[in-house]
N, C-alpha and C positions, 0 to 999 in steps of 0.2 A: 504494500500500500504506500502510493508516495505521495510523501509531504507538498502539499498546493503552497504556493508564494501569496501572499497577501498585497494586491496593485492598488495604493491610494492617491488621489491628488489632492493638493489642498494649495489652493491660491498659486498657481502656477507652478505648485514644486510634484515631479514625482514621487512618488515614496514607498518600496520596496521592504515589506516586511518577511524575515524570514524566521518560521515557529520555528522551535528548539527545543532539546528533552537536553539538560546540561552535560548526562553523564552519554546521550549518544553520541558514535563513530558515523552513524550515516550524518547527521547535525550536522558537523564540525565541516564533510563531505559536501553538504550542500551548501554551507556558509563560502567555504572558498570558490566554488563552482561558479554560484550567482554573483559572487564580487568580480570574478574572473571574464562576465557576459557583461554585468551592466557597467561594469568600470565608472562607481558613481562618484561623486563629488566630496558626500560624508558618508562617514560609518556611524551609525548609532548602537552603543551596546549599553546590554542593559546591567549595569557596573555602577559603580560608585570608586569615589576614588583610593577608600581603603580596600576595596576587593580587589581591584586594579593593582593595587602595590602588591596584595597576597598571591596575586596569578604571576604575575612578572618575577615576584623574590618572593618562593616558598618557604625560602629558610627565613624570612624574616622573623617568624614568629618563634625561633632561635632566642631570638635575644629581649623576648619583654620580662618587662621589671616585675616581676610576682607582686614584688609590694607596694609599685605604682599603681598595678590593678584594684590592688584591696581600696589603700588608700582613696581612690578617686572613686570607689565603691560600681566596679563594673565586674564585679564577680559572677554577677548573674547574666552579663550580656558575653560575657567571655566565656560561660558553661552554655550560652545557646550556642553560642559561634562554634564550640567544641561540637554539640551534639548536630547542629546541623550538618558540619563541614565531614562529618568522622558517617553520618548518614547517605551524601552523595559518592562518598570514596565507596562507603561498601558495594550500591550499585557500579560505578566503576569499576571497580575490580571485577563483579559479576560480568561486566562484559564486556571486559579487557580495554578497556577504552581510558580518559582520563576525565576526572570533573572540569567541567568550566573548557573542554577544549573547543568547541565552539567560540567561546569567547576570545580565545587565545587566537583562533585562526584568525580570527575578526580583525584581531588586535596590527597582527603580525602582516593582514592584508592591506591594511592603511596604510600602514608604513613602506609595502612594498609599491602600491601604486600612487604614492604621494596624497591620497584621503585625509581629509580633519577628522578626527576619531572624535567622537562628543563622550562622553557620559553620562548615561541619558536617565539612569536609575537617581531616588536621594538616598542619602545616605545611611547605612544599615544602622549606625546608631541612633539614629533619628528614629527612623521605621521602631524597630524595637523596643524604645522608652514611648512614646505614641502608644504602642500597642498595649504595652504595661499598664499605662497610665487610665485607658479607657476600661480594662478590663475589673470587673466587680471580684470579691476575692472568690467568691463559689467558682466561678468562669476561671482565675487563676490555678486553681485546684485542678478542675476539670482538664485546663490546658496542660498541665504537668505533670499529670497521669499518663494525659494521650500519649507525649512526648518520650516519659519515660518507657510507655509498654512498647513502642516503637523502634527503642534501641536493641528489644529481645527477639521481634520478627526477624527469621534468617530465611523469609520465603523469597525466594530468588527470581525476577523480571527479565524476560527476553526484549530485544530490539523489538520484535515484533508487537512486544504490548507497549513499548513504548509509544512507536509509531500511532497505535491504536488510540492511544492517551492523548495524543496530539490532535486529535479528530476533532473539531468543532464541538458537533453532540454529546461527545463524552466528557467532553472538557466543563460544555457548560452545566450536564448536570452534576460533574462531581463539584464545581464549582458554588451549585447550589445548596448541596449537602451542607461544604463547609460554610454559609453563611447561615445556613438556619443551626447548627450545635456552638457555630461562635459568629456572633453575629456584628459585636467589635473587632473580631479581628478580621473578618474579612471584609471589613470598612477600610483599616489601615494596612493593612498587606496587599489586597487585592485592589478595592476600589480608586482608594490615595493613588498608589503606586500606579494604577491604570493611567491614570489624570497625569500623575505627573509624567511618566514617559511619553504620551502623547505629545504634550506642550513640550516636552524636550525635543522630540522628532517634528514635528512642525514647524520648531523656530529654529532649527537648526540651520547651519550657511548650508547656501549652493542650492541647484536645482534639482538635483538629481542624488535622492537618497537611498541606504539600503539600512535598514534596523535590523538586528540581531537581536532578539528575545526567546524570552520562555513559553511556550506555547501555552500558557494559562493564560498569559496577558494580554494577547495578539484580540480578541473578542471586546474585552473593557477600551484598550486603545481606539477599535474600529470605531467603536463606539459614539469615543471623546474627542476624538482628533477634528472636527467640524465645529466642537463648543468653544464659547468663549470664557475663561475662570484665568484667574491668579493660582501658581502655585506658592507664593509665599507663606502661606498659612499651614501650608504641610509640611513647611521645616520646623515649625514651632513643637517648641515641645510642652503639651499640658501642664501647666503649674498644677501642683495640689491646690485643692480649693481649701478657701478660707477654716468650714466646717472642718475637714481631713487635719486640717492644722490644730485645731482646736482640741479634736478629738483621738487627737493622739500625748495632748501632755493632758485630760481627764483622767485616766486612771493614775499615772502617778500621783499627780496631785489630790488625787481624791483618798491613794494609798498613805499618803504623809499627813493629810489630817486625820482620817483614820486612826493612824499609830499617835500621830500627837492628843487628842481625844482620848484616848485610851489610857496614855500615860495620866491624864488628868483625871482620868475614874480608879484607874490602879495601877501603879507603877513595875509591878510585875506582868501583868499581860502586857505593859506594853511593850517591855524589853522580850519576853515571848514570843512578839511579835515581829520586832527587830529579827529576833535570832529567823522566825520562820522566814521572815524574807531574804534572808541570806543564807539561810541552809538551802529552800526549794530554789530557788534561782539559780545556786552558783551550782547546785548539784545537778539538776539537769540538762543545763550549759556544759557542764564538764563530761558530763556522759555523752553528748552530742561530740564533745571531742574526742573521748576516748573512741566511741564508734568511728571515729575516720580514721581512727587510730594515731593520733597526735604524740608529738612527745607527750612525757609526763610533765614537763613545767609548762610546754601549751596548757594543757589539761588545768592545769593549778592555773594559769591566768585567765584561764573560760570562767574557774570555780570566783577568783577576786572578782572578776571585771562586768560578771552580769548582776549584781545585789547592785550594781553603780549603774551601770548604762540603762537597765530597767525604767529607771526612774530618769533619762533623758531620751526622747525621740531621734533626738541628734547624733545617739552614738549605738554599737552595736558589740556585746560583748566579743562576737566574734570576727573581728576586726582585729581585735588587741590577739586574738588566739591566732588570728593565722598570721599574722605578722609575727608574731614569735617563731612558730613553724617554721615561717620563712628565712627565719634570722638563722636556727639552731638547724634548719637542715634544707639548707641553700638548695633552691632546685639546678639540674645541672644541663648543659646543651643536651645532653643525652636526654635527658626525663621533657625537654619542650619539645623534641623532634619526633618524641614515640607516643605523644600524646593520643593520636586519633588511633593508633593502635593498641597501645595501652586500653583503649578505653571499653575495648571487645572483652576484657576478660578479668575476673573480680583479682582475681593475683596480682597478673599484671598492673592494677586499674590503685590496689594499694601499696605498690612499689614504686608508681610516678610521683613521684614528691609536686609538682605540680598538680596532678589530679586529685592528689592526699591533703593539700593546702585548700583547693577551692571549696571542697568536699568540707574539709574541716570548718571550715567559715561559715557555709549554711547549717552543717550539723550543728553547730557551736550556738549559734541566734537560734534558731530554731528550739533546740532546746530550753535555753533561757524566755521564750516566748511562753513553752508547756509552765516554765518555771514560774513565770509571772502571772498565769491563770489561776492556777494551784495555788500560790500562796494566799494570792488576794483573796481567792472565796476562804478559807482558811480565816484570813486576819478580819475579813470581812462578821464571819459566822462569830468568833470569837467574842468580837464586839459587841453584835446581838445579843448572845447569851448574857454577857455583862449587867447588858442595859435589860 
């Protein structure tokens, strides 16, 4: 079954799209073919300019700062980037081909016939705080599940279903699936992202263009490429509203009148209370480290640093845990370059000091989150009794 080219015009400019499955050999095959016929003006690919630097220098992710990541708190956008990236190798490997090599040929054909390469995708950290930001926390659940049961399917994908997956129809009902079980994200991954590629390939130089995409997008672009919108509102990234702000320094504050209250009825439940707060918090902060298997003085500063950060929105016990990690067992070139392999196998997955630090961070908050549930109903009930 072969892939059809998508022919559009818009105010004098041709525009040449061609659908894409990232990890296909026929893809990549047809990408240089059609660049080879229409010898157009631009290349539009659908890239951003950190994936652009990850295609071109693979080894770059050799050398990032472990505890630049914590610090600047993208722990979680660096374990999506793991599980997606560690997700199109496996297909790849399934069929011997490489990820993104479409893109590459794209890349590689600009240059050889003098084309403006655009980058026509926004940026995946944008994309991904957007998506975070919109999602309710049930939806966040739901989405973390999907994702985690995801990395244990080992059912194996031929070209041919690829191909199939590129079909219009198929596309657009799987397309509708994902919008009715998440309905935020396939506003920001799908919809945004249709919008802004379009207005990227439309305003792009020259008259004669060829776009390189993923054949999920090819339908939304057809779509959009005729409307007229701004994308500048889809670089922004959601503030927390005022409410979310509010309603994240309510329970501490509510925990420290609480215990101050207490002290003024009886100076032993209050200290009681003290101690509960600090025993359930640092204790099950420190067993989220142990399970990633932390050192033990991680461990010990999961146990000091969640009875404190609990009680600030601002900080996260396990921040302080995996930055120690990171100090007392340095990750090495070796443990950044086996990442996505590493990540296939629970041995391998706790010998990566890199994937044992990230692990260790969520384990670490996380727990101290159970810790700050538990105790409050705890210091909470005590009170009652009291009174």
């Amino acid at each position: 079954m072969d892939i059809e080219l998508i022919k559009l015009e818009y105010q004098g400019k041709n525009i040449t799209i061609i659908p894409t499955a990232h990890v296909s050999k026929n893809s990549a095959e047809l990408v240089a073919r059609t660049i080879d016929e229409i010898h157009p003006d631009t290349i539009c690919v659908e890239l951003d300019k950190d994936r652009l630097d990850s295609l071109k220098n693979p080894d770059k992710f050799k050398n990032t700062d472990i505890t630049k990541i914590i610090k600047e708190k993208r722990v979680g956008y660096m374990l999506a980037n793991i599980i997606l990236s560690n997700y199109q190798k496996r297909l790849a490997g399934q069929l011997g081909t490489r990820s993104g090599g479409e893109m590459i040929t794209a890349i590689n054909k600009a240059e050889e016939i003098g084309a403006e390469l655009v980058l026509a995708d926004r940026s995946i950290q944008t994309t991904f705080k957007r998506t975070w930001r919109k999602l309710t926390f049930k939806d966040k659940m739901k989405l973390l599940n999907v994702i985690i049961s995801s990395l244990f399917e080992k059912e194996e994908i031929s070209e041919e279903e690829l191909k199939n997956l590129q079909q219009s129809e198929a596309l657009t009902a799987a397309l509708r699936e994902v919008s009715k079980a998440f309905p935020s994200v396939a506003e920001v991954l799908i919809t945004e992202r249709d919008k802004y590629l379009a207005y990227k390939i439309k305003t792009a130089p020259g008259t004669n263009i060829v776009a390189v995409m993923g054949a999920a997008h090819t339908i939304g672009v057809q779509k959009h490429i005729n409307e007229d919108y701004d994308i500048k509102d889809f670089d922004v990234i959601p503030p927390k509203s005022t409410v979310s702000k509010i309603a994240s320094w309510i329970l501490p504050v509510t925990i420290l009148m609480v215990i101050l209250l207490s002290f003024s009825k009886d100076k032993e439940i209050g200290l009681q209370q003290i101690k509960t707060w600090i025993l359930f918090n640092g204790t099950c902060s420190a067993m989220g480290a142990l399970l990633a298997r932390g050192h033990i003085i991680s461990v010990i500063v999961a146990f000091l640093a969640a009875p404190i950060t609990s009680l600030n929105p601002l900080l996260a016990a396990g921040w302080f845990a995996g930055l120690t990690e990171a100090y007392i067992r340095k990750p090495t070139v070796e443990d950044f370059s086996k990442v996505s392999d590493d990540f296939n196998s629970v041995k391998s997955f706790f010998s990566n000091r890199v994937l044992r630090i990230l692990l260790l961070v969520i384990l670490a908050n996380l727990g101290s989150t159970i810790g700050t549930l538990i105790s409050s109903l705890n210091i909470f009930s005590s009170l009652i009794e009291k009174l």
